[in-house]
C-alpha positions as a printed Julia matrix, in Angstrom:
70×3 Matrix{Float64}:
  9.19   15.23  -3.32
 11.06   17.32  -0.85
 14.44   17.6   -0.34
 14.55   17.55   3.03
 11.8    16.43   5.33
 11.2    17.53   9.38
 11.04   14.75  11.76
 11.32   16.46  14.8
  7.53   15.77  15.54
  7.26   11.86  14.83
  6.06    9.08  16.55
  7.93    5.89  17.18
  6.26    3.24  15.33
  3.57    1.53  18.06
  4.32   -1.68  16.4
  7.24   -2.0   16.07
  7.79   -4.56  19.25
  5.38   -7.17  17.86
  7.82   -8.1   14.97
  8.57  -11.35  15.02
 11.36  -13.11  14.91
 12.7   -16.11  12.26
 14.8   -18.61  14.5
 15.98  -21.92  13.87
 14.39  -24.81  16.28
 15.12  -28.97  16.28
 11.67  -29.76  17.2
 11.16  -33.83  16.89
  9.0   -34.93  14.1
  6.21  -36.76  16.33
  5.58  -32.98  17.71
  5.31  -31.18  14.45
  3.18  -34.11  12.75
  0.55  -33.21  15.91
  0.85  -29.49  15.64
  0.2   -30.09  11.87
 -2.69  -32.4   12.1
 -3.94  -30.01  14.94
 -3.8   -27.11  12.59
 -4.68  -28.53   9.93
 -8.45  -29.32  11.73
 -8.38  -25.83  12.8
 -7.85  -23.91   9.14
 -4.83  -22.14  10.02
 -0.83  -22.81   9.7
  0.91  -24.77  11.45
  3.67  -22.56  12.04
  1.26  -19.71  13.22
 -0.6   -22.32  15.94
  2.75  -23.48  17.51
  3.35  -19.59  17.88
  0.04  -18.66  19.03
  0.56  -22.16  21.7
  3.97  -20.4   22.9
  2.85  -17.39  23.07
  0.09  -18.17  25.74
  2.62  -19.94  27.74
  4.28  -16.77  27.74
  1.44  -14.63  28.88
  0.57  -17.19  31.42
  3.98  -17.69  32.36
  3.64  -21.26  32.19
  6.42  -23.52  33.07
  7.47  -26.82  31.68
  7.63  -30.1   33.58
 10.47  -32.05  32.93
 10.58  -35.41  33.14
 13.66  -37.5   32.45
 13.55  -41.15  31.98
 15.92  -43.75  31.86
């Protein structure tokens, strides 16, 4: 190995923006029993298909409906 290494003509990592992100979500049980059974039909994780869901709401720029009952 070298001692020192030059730099000066990098690149900046092209990926390095689609890193994702651990966070911590309350998500009710009903909706992660569907996501699971959905995923589960469609060979891939769970986790991954609720992304892949949000993520296309993203791109489309989707908004929510909400609907409050009493």
């Amino acid at each position: 190995m070298r001692e020192e290494y030059d730099f000066s003509k990098s690149i900046q990592n092209p990926y390095a923006k689609k890193v994702k992100k651990q966070i911590s979500l309350n998500v009710d049980v009903d909706t992660i029993d569907y996501f699971k059974e959905l995923a589960a039909k469609m060979g891939l994780p769970y986790q991954t298909l609720i992304n892949s869901f949000l993520t296309d709401c993203a791109k489309r720029h989707i908004e929510p409906e909400l609907k409050w009952t009493s």
